[in-house]
VEXPARO-986931 format. One record per residue (C-alpha): residue in three letters; x, y, z. Coordinates in steps of 0.02 Angstrom, whole numbers, plus 32768, in hexadecimal, padded with zeros to 4 digits. Layout:
N
alaXYZ/...
# end
This chain:
641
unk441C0964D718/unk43AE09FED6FF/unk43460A06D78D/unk42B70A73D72F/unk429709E5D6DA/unk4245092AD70C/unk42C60896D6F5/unk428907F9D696/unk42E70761D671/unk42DF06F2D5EE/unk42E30631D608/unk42DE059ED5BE/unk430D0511D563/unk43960512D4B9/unk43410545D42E/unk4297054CD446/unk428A060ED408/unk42B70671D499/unk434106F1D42F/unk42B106FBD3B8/unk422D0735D44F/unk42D50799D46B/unk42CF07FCD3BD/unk422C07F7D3C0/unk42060864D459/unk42A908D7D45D/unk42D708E0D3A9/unk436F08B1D3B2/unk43D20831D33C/unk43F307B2D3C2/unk4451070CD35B/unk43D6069ED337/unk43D705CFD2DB/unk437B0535D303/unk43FB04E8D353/unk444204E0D41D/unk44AE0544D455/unk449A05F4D3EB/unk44800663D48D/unk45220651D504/unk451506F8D561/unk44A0074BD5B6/unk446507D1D53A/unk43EF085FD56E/unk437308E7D518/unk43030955D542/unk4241095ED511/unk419D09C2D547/unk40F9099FD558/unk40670A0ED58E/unk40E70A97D5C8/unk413B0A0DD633/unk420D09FBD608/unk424E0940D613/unk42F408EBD602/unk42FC0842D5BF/unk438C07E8D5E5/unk438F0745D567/unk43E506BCD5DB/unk44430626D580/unk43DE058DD565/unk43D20511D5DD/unk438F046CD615/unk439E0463D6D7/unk43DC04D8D74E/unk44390460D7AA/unk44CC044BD729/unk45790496D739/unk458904AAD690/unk45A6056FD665/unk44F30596D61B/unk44A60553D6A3/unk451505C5D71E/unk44F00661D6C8/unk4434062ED6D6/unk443C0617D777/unk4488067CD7B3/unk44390717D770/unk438106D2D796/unk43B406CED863/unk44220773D847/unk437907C8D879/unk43840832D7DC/unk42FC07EED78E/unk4244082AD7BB/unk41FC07B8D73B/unk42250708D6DF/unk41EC06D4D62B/unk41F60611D628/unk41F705D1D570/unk41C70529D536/unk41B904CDD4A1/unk411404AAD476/unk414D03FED419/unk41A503CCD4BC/unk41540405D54F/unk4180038AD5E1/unk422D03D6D5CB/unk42020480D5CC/unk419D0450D682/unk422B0405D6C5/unk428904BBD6C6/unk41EF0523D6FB/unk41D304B8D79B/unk429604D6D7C4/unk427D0594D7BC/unk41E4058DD80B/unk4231052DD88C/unk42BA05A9D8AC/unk42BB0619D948/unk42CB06B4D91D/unk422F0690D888/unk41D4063CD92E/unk41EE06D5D9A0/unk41D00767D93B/unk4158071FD8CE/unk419E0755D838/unk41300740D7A8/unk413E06CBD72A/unk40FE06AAD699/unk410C05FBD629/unk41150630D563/unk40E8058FD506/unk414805BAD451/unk414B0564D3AC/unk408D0551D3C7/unk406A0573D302/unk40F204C9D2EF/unk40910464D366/unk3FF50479D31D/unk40280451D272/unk407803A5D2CE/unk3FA30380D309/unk3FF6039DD3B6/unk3F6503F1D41F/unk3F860441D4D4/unk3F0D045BD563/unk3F450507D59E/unk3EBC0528D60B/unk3EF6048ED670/unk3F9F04C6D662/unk3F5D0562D6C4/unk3EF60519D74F/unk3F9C04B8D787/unk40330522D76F/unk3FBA05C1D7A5/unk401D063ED743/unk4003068CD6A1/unk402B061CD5FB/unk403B0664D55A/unk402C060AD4B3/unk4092065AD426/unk40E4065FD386/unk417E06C1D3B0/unk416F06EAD305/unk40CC073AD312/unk40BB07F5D341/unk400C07DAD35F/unk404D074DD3F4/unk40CA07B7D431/unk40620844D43E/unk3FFB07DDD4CC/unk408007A6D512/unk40B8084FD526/unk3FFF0873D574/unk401507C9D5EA/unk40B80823D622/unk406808C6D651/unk3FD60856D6A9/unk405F07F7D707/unk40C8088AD72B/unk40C008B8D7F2/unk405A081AD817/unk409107A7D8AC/unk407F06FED879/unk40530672D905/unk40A805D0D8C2/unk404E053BD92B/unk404304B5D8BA/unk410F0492D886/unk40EB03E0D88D/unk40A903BBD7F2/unk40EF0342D787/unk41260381D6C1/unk412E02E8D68E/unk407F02B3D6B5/unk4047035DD690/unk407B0350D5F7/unk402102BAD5D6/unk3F8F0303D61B/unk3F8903A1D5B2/unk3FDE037DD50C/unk3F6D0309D48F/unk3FEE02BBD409/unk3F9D02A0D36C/unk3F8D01DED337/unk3FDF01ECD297/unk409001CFD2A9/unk40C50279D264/unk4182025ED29B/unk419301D6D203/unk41D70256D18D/unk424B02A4D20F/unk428F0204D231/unk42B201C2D179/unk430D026ED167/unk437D025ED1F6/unk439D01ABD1EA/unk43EA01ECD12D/unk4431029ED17A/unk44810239D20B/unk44B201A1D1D5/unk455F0164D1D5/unk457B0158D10E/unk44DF01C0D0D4/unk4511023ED14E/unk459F0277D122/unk4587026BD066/unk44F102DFD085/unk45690348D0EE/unk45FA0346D066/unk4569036DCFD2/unk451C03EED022/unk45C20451D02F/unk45EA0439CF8E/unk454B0484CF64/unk45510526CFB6/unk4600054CCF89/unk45D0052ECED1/unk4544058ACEDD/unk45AB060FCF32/unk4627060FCEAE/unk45C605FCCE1D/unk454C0682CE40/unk45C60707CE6F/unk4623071BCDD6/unk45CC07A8CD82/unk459407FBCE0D/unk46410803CE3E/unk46800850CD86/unk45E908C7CD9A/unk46120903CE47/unk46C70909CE17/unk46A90966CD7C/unk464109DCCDEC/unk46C009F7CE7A/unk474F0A33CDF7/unk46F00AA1CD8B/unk46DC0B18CE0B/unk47870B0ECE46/unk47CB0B90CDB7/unk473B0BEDCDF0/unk47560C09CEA4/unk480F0C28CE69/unk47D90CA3CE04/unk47500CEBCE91/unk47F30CEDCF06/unk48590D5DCE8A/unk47CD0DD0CE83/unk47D90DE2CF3F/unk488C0E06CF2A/unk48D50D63CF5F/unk49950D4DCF41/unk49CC0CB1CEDE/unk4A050C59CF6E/unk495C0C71CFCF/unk49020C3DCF30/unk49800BA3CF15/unk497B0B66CFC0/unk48B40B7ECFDD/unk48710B43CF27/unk48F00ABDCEEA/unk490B0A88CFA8/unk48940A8FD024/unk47F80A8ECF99/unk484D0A00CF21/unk48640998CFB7/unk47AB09AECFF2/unk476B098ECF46/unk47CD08DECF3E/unk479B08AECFDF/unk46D508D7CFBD/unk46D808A4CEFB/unk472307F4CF3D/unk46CC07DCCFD7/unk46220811CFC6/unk45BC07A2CF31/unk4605070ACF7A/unk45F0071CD027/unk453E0776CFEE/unk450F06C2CFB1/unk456A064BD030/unk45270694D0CF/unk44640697D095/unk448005CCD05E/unk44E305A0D107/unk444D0611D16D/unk43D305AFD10E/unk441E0515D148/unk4431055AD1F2/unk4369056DD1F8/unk434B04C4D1AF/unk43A1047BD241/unk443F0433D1E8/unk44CA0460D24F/unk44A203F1D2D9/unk448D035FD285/unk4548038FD22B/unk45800398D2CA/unk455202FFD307/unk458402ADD25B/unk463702F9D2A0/unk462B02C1D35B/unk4666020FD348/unk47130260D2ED/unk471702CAD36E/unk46F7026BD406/unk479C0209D3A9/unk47FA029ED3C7/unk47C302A8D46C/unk475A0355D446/unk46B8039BD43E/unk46390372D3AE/unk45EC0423D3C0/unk469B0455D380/unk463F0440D2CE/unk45EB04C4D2F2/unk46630544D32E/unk46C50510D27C/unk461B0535D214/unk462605E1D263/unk46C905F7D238/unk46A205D6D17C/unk46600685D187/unk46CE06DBD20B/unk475A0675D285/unk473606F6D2FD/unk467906D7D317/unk46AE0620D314/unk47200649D3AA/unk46A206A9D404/unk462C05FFD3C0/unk4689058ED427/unk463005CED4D5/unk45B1054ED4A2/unk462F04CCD4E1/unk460B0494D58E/unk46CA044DD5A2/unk475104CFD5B1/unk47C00452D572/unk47630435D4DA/unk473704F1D4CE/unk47EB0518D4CB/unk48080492D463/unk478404E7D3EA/unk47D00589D3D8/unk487F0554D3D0/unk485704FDD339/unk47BD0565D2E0/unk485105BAD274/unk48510518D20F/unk47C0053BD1AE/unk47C505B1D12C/unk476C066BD15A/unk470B06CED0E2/unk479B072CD0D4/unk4823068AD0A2/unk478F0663CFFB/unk47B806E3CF77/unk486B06B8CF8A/unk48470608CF86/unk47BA062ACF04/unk483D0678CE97/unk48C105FCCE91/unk48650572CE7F/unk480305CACDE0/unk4882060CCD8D/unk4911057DCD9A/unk48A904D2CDA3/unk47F404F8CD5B/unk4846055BCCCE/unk48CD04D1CCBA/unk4851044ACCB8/unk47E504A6CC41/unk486B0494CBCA/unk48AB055BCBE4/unk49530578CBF4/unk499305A9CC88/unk49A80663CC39/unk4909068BCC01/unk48F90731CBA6/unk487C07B4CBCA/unk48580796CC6F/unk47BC07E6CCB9/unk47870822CD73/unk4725079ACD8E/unk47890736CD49/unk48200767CDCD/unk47900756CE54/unk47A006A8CE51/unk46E40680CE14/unk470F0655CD44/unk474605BCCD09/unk46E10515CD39/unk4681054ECDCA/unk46540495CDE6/unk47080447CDEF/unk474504EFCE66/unk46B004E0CEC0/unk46FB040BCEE5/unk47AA0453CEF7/unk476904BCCF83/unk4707042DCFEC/unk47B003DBCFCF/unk480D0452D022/unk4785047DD0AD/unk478D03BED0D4/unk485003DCD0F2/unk48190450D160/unk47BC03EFD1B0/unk482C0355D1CE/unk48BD03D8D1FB/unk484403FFD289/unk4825034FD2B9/unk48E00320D2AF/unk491003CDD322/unk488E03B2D3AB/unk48C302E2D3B8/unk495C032CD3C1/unk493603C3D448/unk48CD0344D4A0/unk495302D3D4CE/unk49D20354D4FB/unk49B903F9D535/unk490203EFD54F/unk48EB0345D58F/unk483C02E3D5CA/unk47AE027CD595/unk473902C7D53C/unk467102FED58B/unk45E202C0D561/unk4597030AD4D0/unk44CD031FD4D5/unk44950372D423/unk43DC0393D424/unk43CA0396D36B/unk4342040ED348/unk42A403EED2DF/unk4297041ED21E/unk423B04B6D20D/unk420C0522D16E/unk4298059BD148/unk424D0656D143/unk42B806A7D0A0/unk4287074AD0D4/unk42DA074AD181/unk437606EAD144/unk43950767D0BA/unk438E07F3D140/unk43FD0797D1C9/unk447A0739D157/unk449107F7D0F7/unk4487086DD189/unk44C90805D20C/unk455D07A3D1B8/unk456E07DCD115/unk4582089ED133/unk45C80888D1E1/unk46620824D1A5/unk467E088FD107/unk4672091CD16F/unk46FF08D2D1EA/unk476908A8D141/unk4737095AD106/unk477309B1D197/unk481A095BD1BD/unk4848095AD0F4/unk48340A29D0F4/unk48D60A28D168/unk492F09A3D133/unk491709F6D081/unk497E0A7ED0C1/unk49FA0A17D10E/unk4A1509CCD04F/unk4A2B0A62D008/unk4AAB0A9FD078/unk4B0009FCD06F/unk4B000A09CFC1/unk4B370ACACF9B/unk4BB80AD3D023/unk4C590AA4D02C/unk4CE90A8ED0B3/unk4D880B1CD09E/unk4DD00B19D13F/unk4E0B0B99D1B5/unk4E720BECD144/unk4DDD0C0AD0B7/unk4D660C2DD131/unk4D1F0B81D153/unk4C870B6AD0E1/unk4C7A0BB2D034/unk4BFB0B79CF98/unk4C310AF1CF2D/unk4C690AE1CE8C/unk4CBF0A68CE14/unk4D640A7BCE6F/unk4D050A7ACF25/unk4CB009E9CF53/unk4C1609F8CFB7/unk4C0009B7D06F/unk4B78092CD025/unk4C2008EDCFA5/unk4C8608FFD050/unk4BF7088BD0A1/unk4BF30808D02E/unk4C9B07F9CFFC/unk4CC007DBD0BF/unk4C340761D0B2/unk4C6E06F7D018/unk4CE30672D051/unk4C3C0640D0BB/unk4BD50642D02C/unk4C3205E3CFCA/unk4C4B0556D044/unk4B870550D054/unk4B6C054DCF87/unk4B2F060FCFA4/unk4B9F06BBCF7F/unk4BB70744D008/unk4B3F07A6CFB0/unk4AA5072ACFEB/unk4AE7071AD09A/unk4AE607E8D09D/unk4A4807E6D062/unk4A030785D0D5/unk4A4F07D6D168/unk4A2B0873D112/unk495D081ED113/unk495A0803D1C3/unk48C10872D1E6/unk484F081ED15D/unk4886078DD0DA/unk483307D5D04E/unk48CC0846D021/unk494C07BAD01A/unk493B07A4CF59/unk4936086FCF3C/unk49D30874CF9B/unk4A2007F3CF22/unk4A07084FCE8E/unk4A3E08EACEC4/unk4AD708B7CF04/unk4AF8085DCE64/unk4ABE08EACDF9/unk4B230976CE64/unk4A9B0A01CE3C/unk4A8F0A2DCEDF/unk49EA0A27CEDC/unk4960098FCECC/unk49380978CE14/unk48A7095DCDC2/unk487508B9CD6D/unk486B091ECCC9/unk4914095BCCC0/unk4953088FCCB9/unk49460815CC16/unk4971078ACC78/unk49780772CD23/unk49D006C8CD03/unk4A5A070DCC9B/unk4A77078FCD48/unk4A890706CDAF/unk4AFD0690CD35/unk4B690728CD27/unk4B840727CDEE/unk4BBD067DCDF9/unk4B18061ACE04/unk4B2D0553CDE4/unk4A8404EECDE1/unk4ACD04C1CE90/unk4AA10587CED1/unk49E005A6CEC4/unk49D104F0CF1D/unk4A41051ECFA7/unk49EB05BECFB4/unk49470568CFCD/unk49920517D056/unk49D605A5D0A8/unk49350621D08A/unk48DA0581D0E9/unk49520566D179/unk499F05FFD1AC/unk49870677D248/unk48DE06B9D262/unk489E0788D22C/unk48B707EAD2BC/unk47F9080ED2DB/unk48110755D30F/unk489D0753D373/unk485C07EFD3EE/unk47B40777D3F6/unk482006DAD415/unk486A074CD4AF/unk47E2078DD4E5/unk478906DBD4E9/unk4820067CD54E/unk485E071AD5B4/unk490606D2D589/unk499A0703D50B/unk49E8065AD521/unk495105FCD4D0/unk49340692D448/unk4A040681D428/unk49D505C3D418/unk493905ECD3A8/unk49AC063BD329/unk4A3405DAD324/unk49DF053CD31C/unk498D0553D276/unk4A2805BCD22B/unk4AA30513D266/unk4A4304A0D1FC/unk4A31051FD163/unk4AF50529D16E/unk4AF9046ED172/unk4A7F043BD0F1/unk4AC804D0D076/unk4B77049ED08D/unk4B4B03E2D077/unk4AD703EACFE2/unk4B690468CF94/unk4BE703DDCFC5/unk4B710350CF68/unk4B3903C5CED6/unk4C0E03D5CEA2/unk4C240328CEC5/unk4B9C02F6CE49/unk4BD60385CDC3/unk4C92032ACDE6/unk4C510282CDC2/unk4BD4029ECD30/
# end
């Protein structure tokens, strides 16, 4: 720690708004959601005030300090390190016995009893409260704790601002704590007046249908269904616009390169590799993910996700896991690797490794265009009454958005609940075998509704998930571009021809070398060796499986544009595709080994190779198995009929 500048930690109870007082007074983009559990480090940032410096350090939420449970550890720990010269307590000003029960604990410590270390109780969500009728005596609140309490809206700058005053006020003070024996529960009663209305009724008729047994997960199934209609529906022509943009300027920066006096393989390799690549990856990704991660913020803020979760805990405690596990899989919706680094939120490390050995089974942002695509342009197109080799086939159309955006948009919650019973079925199975024990109790505060502000939604779900996984997409697809292209220009001669010349007609590439090694697998599984390469070949990000495909099929050695193809269809009936091959794909792109981004966090999270071998291997063992047996079914049924 910097000792210029004054230490103050950050307490307090799950989500009652201390990452926001986080933001609020460092700037910083600190995770934020109205659920438990969204802080699971200690995070730190600098402020000033007055001319004064200040580190906050942002401790994980807690409810007591005597629990061995990891968050409480970190806690504290670091509030009897001595670091600290100061401690913010918040509380929720809708439930403040509970926030009283932590400040008396840290009061109560030693070294907060010896040096006197100021503290000072912040009283947030005071704006929510008062819309509830719920009035507090904070002048009372004073004369018995005898420190400084703040109410706020974290929200406010005009709060934080005296807060930030309060601070300075504090700052250097020695506190005398003599009256630790006050009671939070009766002063609570003493100095919160509850309005006589029963304002709760309308919270309760809503969670009595969000939680329910039948209701619940009927809510839970629609409201999927929703967003990934809405996601597909509404990114089809942004996507054909954004694609159109991306590969009009490709001739141009072709062109710019020749000017600059480029050679043809510089311009070949850079433009129709590395660039093509990049544009498929950002014309795919970005309108749907641009749409999905706004509607899953949104309900992130309206304090969904932990009543999914604890529509999920009863199947889990079945499996002998963790019910926060469904939250760790709604992060992995956008990104497995954030739902790996999710899973800290799980007291257990049983269940945590549970968690992350099995996050893999839910589709990333990265698995839906490929999953977008097939099911568009085999099944919606099919059932539309297209055949399955449509003619003039557009961007957007290849993007996996066209078609019947309502029956895709039910294909996909179909396949996402695979997902999810493939998880369920793995951890019963992990749980009785290698990871054996009886699962923890699972206490799920589930937060109150609040009002959703679209302005700060927009900016986190676009600047914080949005850009930050196309960016990770963007950057490993530039390389693995070039990788392609080599694959695809080079071929093997031997010692004799000097090893490695360009190919031709008469010299097959190293990709044909690839998948033709690959095919007798392929074939087993209902695939071709050209899909297995690719997805080797798409082990830094998913989104270049299907532009692998094509250009191995096409042998341009390059990645082709949408408007070079009449029918995509045709391509892929040409190659060997039954209507067996687009489903087994499906299966595969959903159970197969997870992007490498994920696999360095999966390492980094367990500190072991065994369990990240075991993370990729379990997943790729039942997409091998599932392939190979819906291949097996789909050519008995063909034999039969």
């Amino acid at each position: 720690m910097d000792e210029k500048r004054t230490v103050i930690a950050l307490a307090g109870n799950p989500n009652v708004g201390k990452s926001t007082i986080f933001n609020g007074l460092t700037g910083l983009r600190q995770h934020t959601g109205n659920w438990s559990g969204v802080t699971v480090t200690a995070a730190s940032g600098a402020f000033e005030a007055d001319g004064k410096n200040y580190l906050l350090v942002d401790l994980p939420g807690i409810y007591s300090l005597d629990s061995r449970a990891g968050e409480e550890e970190v806690a504290r720990d670091f509030l009897c390190s001595g670091l600290a010269r100061m401690a913010i307590v918040v509380c929720d000003a809708t439930c403040l016995e509970r926030g009283l029960y932590l400040l008396r604990q840290i009061l109560s410590l030693d070294y907060v009893k010896d040096m006197g270390m100021p503290v000072i109780l912040c009283v947030n969500l005071w704006d929510e409260a008062r819309r509830k009728g719920i009035e507090i005596d904070f002048s009372l609140l004073r004369d018995v704790l005898q420190i400084p309490v703040a109410p706020i809206c974290a929200r406010s700058r005009k709060d934080l601002k005296e807060l930030k005053q309060l601070i300075l006020d504090s700052d250097g003070q020695r506190f005398s704590y003599d009256c630790l024996d006050f009671s939070p529960k009766q002063l609570a009663q003493e100095a919160v007046l509850w309005p006589e209305a029963n304002y709760r009724k309308r919270e309760e008729i809503l969670d009595r249908l969000l939680t329910g047994p039948v209701t619940g997960i009927l809510i839970m199934l629609l409201l999927l269904f929703g967003v990934f209609w809405i996601s597909m529906a509404g990114a089809n022509y942004p996507s054909a616009l954004l694609w159109n943009l991306l590969f009009s300027m490709e001739e141009k920066l072709a062109s710019l390169l020749r000017l600059l006096g480029a050679s043809p393989v510089s311009i070949d390799c850079l433009v129709y590799g590395i660039y093509r690549v990049l544009a498929w990856v950002v014309s795919v990704m970005l309108p749907p993910m641009a749409i999905f991660f706004p509607l899953f913020t949104l309900l992130e803020d309206l304090g969904y996700l932990p009543r999914a979760a604890f529509n999920m805990d009863r199947a889990f405690q079945k499996c002998r896991a963790c019910g926060k596990q469904c939250l760790t899989m709604a992060m992995g919706l956008g990104c497995n690797a954030a739902g790996v680094i999710g899973c800290r939120i799980i007291d257990s490390p049983r269940e945590r490794l549970l968690a992350i050995l099995t996050n893999a089974f839910v589709p990333c942002n990265g698995r839906l265009p490929t999953l977008f695509t097939m099911i568009s342009l085999f099944f919606i197109m099919a059932g539309a009454g297209s055949s399955l080799s449509p003619a003039g086939t557009s961007a957007a159309d290849f993007s996996g958005f066209a078609g019947s955006s309502l029956a895709a948009a039910l294909l996909l919650t179909l396949v996402l609940i695979i997902g999810v019973l493939m998880t369920l079925g793995v951890s019963w199975l992990l749980s009785h075998t290698l990871l054996r024990g009886i699962p923890s109790a699972f206490t799920l505060e589930l937060p109150p509704y609040r009002r959703p502000q679209v302005g700060r939604i927009l900016v986190r779900s676009v600047f914080d998930r949005t850009l930050f996984v196309l960016g990770r997409a963007a950057a490993v697809a530039a390389p693995a571009g070039f990788i392609i292209w080599i694959l695809a220009n080079i071929s093997f001669t031997g010692p004799l021809n000097g090893w490695f010349a360009a190919a031709g007609p008469n010299t097959p590439s190293l990709l044909s070398g690839l998948t033709g090694f690959l095919d007798p697998l392929g074939r087993l599984m209902g695939l071709d060796g050209v899909i297995l390469a690719a997805f080797i070949l798409g082990f830094p990000a998913n989104e270049i499986v299907l532009p692998i495909i094509l250009m191995a099929y096409l042998q341009t050695g390059r990645l082709v544009q949408m408007e070079e193809l009449s029918s995509l269809s045709a391509i892929f009936l040409e190659h060997g595709w039954t209507p067996s091959t687009p489903l087994c794909l499906m299966i595969f792109c959903l159970f197969h080994w997870p992007c490498s981004t994920t696999c360095l966090t999966i390492r980094r999270e367990t500190g072991s190779l065994k369990w990240t071998a075991a993370a990729i291997l379990l997943p790729t063992a039942a997409g091998v198995i599932l392939c190979t047996a819906a291949n097996a079914l789909c050519s008995l049924i063909t034999v039969t009929f």
